[in-house]
NUKETI-650357 format. One record per residue (C-alpha): x, y, z. Coordinates in steps of 0.001 Angstrom, whole numbers, plus 500000, padded with zeros to 6 digits. Example, Ala and Ser with C-alpha at 12.3 -4.5 7.8 and 13.67 -1.06 7.14 Angstrom:
BEGIN
{c1: 512300, c2: 495500, c3: 507800}
{c1: 513670, c2: 498940, c3: 507140}
This chain:
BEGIN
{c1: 623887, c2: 571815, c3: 381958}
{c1: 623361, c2: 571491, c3: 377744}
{c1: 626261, c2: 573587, c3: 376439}
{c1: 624875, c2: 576943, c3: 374489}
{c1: 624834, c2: 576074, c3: 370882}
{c1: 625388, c2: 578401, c3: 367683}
{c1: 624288, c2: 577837, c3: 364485}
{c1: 626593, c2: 579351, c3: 362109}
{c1: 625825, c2: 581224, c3: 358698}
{c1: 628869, c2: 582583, c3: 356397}
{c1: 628064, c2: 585568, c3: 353680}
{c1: 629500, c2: 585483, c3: 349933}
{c1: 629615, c2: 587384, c3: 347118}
{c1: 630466, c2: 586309, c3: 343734}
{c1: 633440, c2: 588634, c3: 342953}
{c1: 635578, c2: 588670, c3: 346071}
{c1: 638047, c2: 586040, c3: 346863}
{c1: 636267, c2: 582409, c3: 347603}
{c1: 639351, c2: 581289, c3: 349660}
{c1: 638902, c2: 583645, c3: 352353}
{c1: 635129, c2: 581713, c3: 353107}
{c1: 636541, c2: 578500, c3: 353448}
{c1: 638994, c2: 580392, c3: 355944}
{c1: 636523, c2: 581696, c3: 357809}
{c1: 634772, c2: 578240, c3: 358569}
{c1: 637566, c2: 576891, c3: 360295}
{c1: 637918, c2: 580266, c3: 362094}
{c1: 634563, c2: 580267, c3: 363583}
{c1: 634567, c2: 576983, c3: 364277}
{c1: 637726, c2: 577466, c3: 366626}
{c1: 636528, c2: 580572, c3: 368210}
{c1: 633510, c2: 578709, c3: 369259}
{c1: 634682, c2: 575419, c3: 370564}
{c1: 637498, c2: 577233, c3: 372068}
{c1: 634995, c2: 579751, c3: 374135}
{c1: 633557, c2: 576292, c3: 375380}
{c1: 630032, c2: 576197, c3: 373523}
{c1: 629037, c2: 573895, c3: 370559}
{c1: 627958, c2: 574899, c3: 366928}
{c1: 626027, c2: 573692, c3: 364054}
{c1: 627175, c2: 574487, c3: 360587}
{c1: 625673, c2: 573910, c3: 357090}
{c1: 627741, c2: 571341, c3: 354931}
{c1: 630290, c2: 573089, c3: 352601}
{c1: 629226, c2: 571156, c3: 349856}
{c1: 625456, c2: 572530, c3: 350342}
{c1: 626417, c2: 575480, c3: 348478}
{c1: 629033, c2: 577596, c3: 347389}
{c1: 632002, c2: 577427, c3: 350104}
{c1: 628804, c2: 576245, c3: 352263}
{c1: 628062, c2: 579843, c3: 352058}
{c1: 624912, c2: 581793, c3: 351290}
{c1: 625008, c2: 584429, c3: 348525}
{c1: 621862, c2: 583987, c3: 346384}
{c1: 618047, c2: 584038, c3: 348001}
{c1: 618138, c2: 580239, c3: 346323}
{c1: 621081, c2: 579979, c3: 348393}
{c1: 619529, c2: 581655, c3: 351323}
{c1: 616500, c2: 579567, c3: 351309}
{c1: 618187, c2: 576485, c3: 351408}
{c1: 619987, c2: 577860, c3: 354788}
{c1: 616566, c2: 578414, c3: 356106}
{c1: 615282, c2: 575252, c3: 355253}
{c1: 618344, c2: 573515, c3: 357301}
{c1: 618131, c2: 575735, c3: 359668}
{c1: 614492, c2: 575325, c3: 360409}
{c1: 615407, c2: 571024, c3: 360212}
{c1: 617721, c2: 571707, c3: 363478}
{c1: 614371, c2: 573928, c3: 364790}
{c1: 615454, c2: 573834, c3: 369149}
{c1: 618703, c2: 572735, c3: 368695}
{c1: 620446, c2: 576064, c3: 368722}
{c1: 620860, c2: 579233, c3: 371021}
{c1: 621553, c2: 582104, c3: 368445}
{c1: 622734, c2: 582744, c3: 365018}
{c1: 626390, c2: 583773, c3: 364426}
{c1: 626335, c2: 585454, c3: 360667}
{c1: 630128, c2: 585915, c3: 359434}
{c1: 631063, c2: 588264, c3: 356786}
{c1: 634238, c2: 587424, c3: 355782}
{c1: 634111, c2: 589990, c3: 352757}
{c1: 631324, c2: 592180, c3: 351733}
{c1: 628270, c2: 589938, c3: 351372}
{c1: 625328, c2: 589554, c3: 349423}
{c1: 622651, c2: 591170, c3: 351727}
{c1: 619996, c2: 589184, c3: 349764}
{c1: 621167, c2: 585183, c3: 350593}
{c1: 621840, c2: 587259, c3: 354139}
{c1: 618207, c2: 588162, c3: 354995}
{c1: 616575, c2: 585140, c3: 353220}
{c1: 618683, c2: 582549, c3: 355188}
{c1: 617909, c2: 584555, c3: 358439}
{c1: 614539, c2: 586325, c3: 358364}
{c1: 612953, c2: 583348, c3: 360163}
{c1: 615605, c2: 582680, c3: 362288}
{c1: 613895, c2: 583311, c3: 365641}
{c1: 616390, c2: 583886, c3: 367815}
{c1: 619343, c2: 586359, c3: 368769}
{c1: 621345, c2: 586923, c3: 365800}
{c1: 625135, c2: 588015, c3: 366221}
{c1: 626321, c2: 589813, c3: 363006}
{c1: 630504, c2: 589599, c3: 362653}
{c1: 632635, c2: 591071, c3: 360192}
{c1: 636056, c2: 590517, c3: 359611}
{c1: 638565, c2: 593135, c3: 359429}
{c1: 641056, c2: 594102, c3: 356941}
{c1: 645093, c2: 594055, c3: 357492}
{c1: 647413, c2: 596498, c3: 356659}
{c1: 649647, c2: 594834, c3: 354125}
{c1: 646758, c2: 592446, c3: 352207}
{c1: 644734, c2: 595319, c3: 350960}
{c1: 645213, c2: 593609, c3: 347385}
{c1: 642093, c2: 592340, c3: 345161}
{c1: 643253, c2: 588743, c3: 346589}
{c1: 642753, c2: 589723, c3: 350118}
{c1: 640833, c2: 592548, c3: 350661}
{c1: 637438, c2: 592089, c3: 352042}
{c1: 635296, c2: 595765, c3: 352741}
{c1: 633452, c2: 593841, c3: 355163}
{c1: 633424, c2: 597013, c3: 357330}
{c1: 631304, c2: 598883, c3: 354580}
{c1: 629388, c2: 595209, c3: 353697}
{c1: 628297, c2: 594925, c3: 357221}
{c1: 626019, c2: 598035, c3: 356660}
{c1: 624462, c2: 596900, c3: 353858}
{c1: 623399, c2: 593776, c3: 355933}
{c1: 622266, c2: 595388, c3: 358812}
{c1: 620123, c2: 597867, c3: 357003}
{c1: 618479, c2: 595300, c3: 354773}
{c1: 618059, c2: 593668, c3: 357723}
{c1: 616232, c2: 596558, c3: 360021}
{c1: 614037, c2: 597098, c3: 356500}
{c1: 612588, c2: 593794, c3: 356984}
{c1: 611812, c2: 594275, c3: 360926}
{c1: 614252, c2: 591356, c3: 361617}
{c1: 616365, c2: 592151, c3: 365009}
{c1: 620244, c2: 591459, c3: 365413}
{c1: 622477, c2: 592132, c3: 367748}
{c1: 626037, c2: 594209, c3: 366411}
{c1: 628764, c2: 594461, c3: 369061}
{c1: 632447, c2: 596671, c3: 369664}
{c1: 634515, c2: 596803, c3: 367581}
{c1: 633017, c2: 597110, c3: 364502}
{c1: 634882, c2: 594436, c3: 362648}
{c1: 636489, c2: 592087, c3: 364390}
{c1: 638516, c2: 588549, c3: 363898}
{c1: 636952, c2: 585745, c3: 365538}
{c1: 640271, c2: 584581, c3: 366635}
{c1: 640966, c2: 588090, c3: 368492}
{c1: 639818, c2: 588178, c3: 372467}
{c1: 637782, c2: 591119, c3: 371589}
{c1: 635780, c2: 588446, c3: 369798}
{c1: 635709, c2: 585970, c3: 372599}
{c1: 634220, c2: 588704, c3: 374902}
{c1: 631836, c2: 589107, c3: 371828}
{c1: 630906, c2: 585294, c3: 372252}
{c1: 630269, c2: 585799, c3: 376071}
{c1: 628400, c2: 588965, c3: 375609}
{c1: 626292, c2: 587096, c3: 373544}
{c1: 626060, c2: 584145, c3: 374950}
{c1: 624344, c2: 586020, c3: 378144}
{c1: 622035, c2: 587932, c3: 375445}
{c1: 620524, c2: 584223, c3: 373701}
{c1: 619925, c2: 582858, c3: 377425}
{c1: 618043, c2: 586326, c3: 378631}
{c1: 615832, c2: 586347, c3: 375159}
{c1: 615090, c2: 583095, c3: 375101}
{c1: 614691, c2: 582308, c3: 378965}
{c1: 612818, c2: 585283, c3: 379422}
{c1: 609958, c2: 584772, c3: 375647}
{c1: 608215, c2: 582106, c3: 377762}
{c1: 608182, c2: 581318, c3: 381017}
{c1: 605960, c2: 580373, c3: 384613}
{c1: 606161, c2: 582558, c3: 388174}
{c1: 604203, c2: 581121, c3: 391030}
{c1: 602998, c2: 584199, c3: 392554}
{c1: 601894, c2: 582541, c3: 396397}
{c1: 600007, c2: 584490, c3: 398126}
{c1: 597871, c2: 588338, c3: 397722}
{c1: 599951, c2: 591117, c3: 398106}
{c1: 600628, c2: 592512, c3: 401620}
{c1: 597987, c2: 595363, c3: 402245}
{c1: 600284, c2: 598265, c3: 403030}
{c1: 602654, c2: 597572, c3: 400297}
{c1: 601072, c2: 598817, c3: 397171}
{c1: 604690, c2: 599555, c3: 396038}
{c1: 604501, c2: 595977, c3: 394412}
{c1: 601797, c2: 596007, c3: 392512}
{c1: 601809, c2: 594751, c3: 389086}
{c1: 599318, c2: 593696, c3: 386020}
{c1: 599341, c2: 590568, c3: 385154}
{c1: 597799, c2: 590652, c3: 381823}
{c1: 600894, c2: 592866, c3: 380911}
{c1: 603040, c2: 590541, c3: 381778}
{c1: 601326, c2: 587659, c3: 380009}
{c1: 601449, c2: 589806, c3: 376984}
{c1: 605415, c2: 589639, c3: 377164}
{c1: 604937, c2: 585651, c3: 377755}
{c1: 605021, c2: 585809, c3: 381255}
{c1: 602710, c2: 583710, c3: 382770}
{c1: 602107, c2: 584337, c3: 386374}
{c1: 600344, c2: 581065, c3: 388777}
{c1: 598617, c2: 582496, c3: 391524}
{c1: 598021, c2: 580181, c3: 394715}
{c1: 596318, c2: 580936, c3: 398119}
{c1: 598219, c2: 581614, c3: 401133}
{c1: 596091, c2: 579048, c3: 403327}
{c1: 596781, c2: 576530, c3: 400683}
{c1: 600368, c2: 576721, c3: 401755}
{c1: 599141, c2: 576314, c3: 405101}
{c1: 597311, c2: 573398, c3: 404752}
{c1: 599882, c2: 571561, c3: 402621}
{c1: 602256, c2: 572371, c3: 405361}
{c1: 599620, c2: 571030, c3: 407708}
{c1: 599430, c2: 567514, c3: 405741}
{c1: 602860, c2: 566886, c3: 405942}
{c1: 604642, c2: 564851, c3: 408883}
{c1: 607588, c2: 565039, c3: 410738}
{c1: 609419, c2: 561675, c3: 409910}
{c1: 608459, c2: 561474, c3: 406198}
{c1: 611946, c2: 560934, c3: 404097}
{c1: 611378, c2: 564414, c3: 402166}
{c1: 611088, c2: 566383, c3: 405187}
{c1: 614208, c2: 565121, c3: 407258}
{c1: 615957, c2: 565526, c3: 403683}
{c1: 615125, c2: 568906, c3: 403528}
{c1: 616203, c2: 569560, c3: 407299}
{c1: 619773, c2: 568474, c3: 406846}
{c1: 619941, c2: 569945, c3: 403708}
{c1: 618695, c2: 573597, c3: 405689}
{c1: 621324, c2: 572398, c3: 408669}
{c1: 623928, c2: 572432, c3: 406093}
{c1: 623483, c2: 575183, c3: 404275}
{c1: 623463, c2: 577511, c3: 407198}
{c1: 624379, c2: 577854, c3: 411174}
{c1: 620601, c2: 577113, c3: 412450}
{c1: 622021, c2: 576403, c3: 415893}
{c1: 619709, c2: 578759, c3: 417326}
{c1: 616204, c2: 577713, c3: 416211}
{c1: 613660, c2: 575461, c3: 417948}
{c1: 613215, c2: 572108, c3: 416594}
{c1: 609464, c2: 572745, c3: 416254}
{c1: 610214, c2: 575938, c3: 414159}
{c1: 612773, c2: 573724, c3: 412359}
{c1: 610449, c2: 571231, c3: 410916}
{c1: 607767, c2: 573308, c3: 410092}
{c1: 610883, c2: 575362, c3: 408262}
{c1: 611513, c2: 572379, c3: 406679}
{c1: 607985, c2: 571790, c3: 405670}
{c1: 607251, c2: 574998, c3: 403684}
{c1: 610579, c2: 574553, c3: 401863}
{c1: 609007, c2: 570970, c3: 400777}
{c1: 605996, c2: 572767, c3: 399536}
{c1: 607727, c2: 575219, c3: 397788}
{c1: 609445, c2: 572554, c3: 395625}
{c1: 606011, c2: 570735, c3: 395285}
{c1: 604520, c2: 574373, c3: 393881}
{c1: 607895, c2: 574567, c3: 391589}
{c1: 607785, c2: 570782, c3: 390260}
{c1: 604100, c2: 570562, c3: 389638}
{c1: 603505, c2: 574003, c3: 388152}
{c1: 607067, c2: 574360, c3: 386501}
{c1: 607606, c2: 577220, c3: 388179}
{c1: 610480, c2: 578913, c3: 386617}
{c1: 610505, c2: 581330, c3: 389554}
{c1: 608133, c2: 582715, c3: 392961}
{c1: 607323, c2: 585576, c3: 394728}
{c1: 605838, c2: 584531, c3: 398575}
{c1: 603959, c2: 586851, c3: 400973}
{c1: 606308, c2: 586752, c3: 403665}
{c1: 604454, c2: 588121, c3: 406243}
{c1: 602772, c2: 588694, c3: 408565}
{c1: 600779, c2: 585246, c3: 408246}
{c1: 603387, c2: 583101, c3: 408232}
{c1: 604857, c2: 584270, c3: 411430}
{c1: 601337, c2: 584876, c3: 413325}
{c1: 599845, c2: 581114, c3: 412255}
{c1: 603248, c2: 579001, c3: 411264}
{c1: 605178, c2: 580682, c3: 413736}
{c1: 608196, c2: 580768, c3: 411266}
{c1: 609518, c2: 583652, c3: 408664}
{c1: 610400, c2: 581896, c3: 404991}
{c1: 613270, c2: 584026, c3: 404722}
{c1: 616000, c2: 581810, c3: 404923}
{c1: 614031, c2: 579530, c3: 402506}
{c1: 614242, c2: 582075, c3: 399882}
{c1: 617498, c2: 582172, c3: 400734}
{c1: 618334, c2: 578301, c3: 399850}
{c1: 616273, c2: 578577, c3: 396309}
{c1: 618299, c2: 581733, c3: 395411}
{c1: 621520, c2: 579701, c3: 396239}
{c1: 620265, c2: 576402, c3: 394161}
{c1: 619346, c2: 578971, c3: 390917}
{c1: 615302, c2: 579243, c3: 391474}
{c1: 614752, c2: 582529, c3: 391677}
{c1: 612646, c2: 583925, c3: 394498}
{c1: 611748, c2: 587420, c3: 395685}
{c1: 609818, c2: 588391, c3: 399164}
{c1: 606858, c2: 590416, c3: 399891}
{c1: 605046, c2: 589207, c3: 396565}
{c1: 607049, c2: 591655, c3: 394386}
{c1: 606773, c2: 589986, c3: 390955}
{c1: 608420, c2: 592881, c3: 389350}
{c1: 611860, c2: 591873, c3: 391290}
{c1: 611836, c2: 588122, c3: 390664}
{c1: 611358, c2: 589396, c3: 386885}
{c1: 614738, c2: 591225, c3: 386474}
{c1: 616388, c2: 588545, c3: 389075}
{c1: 615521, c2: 586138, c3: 387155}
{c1: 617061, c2: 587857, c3: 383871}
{c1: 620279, c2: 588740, c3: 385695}
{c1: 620474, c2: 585144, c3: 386602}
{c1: 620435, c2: 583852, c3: 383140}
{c1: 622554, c2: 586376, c3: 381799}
{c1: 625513, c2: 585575, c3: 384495}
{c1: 624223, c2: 581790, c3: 385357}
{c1: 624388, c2: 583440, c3: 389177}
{c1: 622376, c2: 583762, c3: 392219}
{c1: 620633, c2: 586969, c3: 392139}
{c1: 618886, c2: 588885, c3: 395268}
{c1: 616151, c2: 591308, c3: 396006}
{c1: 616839, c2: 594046, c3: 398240}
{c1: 615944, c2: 597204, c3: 399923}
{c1: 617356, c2: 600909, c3: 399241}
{c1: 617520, c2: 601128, c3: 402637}
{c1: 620065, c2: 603321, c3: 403904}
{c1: 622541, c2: 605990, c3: 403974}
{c1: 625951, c2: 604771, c3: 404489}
{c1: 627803, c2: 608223, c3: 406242}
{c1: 628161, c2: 611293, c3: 404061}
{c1: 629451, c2: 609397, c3: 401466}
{c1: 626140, c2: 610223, c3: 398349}
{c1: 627182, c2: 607175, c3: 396125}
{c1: 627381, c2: 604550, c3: 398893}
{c1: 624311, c2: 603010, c3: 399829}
{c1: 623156, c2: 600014, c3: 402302}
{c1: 621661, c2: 597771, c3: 400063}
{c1: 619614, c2: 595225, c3: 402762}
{c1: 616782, c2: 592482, c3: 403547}
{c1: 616344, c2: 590504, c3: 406103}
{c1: 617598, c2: 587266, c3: 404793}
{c1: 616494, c2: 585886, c3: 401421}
{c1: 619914, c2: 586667, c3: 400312}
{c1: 621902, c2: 583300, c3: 398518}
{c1: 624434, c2: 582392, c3: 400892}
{c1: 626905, c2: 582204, c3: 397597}
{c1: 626638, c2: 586189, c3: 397683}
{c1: 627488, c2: 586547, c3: 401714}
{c1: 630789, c2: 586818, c3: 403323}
{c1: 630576, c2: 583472, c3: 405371}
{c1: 627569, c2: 581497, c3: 406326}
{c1: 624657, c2: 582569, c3: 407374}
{c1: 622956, c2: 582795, c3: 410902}
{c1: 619145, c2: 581805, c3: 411321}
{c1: 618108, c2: 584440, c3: 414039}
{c1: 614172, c2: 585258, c3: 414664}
{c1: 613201, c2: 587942, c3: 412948}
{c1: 613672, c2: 590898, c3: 415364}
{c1: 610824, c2: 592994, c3: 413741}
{c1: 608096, c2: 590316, c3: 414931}
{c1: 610014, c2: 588970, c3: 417647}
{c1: 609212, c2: 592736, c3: 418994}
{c1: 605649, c2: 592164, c3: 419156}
{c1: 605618, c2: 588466, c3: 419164}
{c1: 607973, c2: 586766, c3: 420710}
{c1: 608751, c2: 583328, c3: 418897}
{c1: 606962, c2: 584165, c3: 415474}
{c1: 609556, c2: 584847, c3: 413510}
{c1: 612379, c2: 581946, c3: 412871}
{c1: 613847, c2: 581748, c3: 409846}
{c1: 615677, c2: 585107, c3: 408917}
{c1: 619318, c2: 584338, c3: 408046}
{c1: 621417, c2: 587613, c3: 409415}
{c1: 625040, c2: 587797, c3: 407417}
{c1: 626685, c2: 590371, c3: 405048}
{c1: 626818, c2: 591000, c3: 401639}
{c1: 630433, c2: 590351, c3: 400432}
{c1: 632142, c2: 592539, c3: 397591}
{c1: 631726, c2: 592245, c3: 393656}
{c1: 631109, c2: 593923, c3: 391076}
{c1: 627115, c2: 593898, c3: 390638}
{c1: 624220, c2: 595648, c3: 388306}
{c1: 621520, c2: 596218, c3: 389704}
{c1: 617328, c2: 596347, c3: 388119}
{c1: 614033, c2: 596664, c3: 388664}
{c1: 610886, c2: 597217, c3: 386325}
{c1: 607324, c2: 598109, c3: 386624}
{c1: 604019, c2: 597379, c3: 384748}
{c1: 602565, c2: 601094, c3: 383145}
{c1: 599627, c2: 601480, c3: 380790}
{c1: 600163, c2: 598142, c3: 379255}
{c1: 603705, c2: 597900, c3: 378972}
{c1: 606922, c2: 596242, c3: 380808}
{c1: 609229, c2: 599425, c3: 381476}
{c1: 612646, c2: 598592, c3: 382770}
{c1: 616133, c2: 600460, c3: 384088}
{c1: 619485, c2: 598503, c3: 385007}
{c1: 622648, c2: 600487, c3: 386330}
{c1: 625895, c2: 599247, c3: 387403}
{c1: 628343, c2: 599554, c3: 390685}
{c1: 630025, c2: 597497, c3: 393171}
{c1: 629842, c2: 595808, c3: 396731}
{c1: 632579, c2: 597503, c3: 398203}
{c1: 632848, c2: 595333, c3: 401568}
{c1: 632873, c2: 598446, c3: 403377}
{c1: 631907, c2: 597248, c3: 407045}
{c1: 628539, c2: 597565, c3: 408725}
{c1: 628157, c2: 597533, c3: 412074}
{c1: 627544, c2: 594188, c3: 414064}
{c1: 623940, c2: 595732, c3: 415838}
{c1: 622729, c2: 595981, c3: 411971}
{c1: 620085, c2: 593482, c3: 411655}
{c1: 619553, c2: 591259, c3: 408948}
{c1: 621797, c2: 590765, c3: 405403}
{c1: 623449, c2: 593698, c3: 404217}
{c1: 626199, c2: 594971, c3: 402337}
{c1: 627228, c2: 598348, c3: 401290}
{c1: 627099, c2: 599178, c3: 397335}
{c1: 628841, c2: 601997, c3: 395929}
{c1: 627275, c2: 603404, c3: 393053}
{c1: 628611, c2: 606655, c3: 391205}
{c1: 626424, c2: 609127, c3: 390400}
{c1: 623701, c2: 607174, c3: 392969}
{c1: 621877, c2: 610832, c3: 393731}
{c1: 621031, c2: 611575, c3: 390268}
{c1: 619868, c2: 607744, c3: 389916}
{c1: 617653, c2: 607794, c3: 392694}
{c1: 616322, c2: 610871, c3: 391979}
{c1: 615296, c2: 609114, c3: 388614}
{c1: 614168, c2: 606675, c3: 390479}
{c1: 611954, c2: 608510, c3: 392610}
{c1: 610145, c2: 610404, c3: 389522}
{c1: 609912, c2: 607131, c3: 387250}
{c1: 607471, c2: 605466, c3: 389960}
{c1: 610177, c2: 603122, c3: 390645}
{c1: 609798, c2: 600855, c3: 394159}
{c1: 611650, c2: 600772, c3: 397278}
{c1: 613406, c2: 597538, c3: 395795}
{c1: 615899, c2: 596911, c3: 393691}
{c1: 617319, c2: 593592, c3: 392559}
{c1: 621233, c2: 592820, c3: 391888}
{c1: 622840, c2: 590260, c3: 389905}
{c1: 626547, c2: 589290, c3: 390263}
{c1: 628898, c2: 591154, c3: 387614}
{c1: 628382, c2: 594057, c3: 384897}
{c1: 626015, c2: 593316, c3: 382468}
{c1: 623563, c2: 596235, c3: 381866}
{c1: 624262, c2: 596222, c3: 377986}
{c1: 623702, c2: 592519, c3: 378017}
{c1: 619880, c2: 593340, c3: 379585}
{c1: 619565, c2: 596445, c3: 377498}
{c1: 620360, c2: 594631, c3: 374461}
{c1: 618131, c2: 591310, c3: 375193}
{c1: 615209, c2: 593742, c3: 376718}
{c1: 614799, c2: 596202, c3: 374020}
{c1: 615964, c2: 594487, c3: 370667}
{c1: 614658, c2: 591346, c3: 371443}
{c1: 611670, c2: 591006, c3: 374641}
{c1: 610147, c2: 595073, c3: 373325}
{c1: 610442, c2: 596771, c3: 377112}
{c1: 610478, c2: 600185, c3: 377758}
{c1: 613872, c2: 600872, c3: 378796}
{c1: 614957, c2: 603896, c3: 381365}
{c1: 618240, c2: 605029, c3: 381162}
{c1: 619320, c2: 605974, c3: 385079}
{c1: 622968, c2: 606909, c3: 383828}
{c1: 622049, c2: 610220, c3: 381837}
């Protein structure tokens, strides 16, 4: 994986102390490297301290910066003293992506003219000039802060997550296989919407699926790959051999829909097709491209895969849709967070179990292979969803835990109990925001990373839950 790479931009002003620039280069440069991305920098001999100050100054920043166009994540601006907002905004205006403004702090003891800096007042004057000219940037805790400091480094990683959510989520391709399930209008979604935020959405026919499936053979090289890789990610002791293969099979297609198409990401009709004509539920498939970092959601909810596939860049984890599905005791901020097995196996206590599915194998005996039963194991998690209204992408994200509170062996499926505090005052949000019976979880907190990259950045609606 291509290390994240920052281009950096320094502020000047004429009367404050040159020195503490050239300072601030080799400070930067360490707090990068040492956080484990790379950097591009501007030669010091470009300008002043390799500094911008003047809009001359500024524009020749731009014009290097637009030279290394794609070769850089975000835009770290350092004000080592108060800066010239003018070089500021004409180096950056263009920019195009996430823009992290630092500012160093003073020290007690080198408040003289040779080392003071009033970068905590400068900052302000950048940031406003900036918001005049409709140019977004991202400003962190605390307000000034060394770049040598760990507050800083947590800065970096904050960050970090915020460049690979704006710029993973601008433009990007969802394979949407399959119409949505009658009775669940719960998932419904406009695509044009969604196009508008650079989503583009692929649409295939189910009984294409089932045709490609039909086309493919038992020995070819692709398909015995693809069952030992399924043998070895989980226990599928249980299933048929048939079932197996034609397991097998779909999961081939899948990654012929995803190579072809560049599918950064799927939703799949799940049922009841699959199980009735291929005899087989996908949901242990699902499963295996949630574990390998393709995100993919079940019962054709779009809206899911959307905010699982943001949570995925922001923490470079599997992510998983699942079900508000039940009480857990008296307990009103626990909650049994389930689905019936698309769940990455990274995210479960131990490995999986391929079962058939025991709401079709009511009906229909032998339709349903493929769901992979476990638990949910515990970490800290946020949790998402969003929803296509009157032309717009509206969004929420809220934050708790897997608590690894048990769940009773009988419980079918993957599950794992969340605890969530103030849950009845979410949900009840929930419920009056037109929210669905799914939410999706990503592994760690990060709900001001998402709020930060969705609403300075992408332009959703956000819903604050936590009010």
């Amino acid at each position: 994986m291509k290390k994240m790479t920052f281009a950096l931009c320094f502020g000047n002003r004429g009367f404050m102390p040159g020195e503490l620039i050239i300072g601030a280069r080799a400070d930067m440069v360490k707090a990068v490297t040492d956080a484990g991305y790379d950097y591009l920098m501007m030669e010091e001999e470009a300008t002043r301290y390799g500094a911008v100050e003047t809009r001359d100054e500024g524009r020749l920043y731009a014009d290097w910066l637009k030279k290394h166009e794609g070769e850089y994540d975000g835009v770290i601006f350092s004000m080592p003293i108060f800066v010239d907002e003018n070089g500021a905004i004409t180096a950056l205006q263009d920019a195009g992506v996430p823009i992290l403004m630092q500012a160093y702090p003073d020290e007690i003891g080198k408040m003289d003219f040779q080392h003071r800096r009033d970068a905590y007042c400068g900052k302000f004057s950048v940031t406003d000039v900036f918001t005049q000219y409709g140019v977004p940037f991202t400003v962190m805790k605390p307000h000034v802060v060394h770049p040598l400091s760990e507050a800083f480094a947590q800065n970096l990683r904050d960050f970090a997550a915020v460049c690979r959510v704006v710029n993973g989520m601008r433009r990007f391709n969802v394979g949407c296989i399959g119409a949505r399930t009658t009775a669940f209008k719960t998932v419904r979604f406009d695509e044009i919407t969604l196009q508008k935020y650079g989503i583009n959405v692929e649409s295939f026919d189910l009984s294409e699926l089932f045709h490609k499936v039909g086309q493919k053979k038992d020995k070819e090289p692709e398909v015995l790959a693809k069952l030992e890789r399924l043998r070895e990610y989980t226990d599928c002791s249980r299933v048929p051999e048939k079932n197996m293969l034609t397991l097998a099979k779909v999961s081939v297609v899948l990654d012929d829909y995803i190579r072809e198409y560049h599918l950064d990401a799927l939703t799949l009709r799940c049922w009841n097709e699959m199980e009735e004509v291929l005899r087989v539920c996908p949901c242990v498939l699902l499963s295996e491209l949630n574990d390998r970092g393709i995100v993919a959601s079940c019962e054709i909810d779009m809206c899911s895969a959307l905010t699982m596939r943001a949570m995925n860049l922001a923490s470079q984890e599997p992510t998983a849709v699942l079900d508000w599905n039940n009480n857990y005791g008296d307990d009103e901020d626990k909650v049994i967070l389930f689905h019936c097995g698309p769940v990455a196996q990274s995210l479960m206590t131990a490995k999986g179990t391929v079962t058939e599915h025991k709401m079709f194998a009511k009906g229909d005996p032998g339709s349903g292979w493929g769901s992979n039963e476990g638990r949910i194991k515990a970490f800290p998690m946020t949790f998402s969803n969003c929803q296509t209204k009157d032309g717009r992408l509206v969004v929420y994200a809220s934050q708790g835990e897997f608590t690894g509170d048990p769940i009773e062996d009988g419980y079918f499926g993957c599950g794992g109990v969340a605890r969530i505090p103030g849950l009845q005052d979410k949900l009840l949000k929930l419920a009056r925001g037109g929210f669905k019976h799914h939410t999706s979880v990503g592994v760690g907190h990060m709900k001001e990373v998402l709020k930060e990259a969705f609403t300075t950045y992408l332009h959703y609606d956000w819903v604050d839950i936590d009010r």
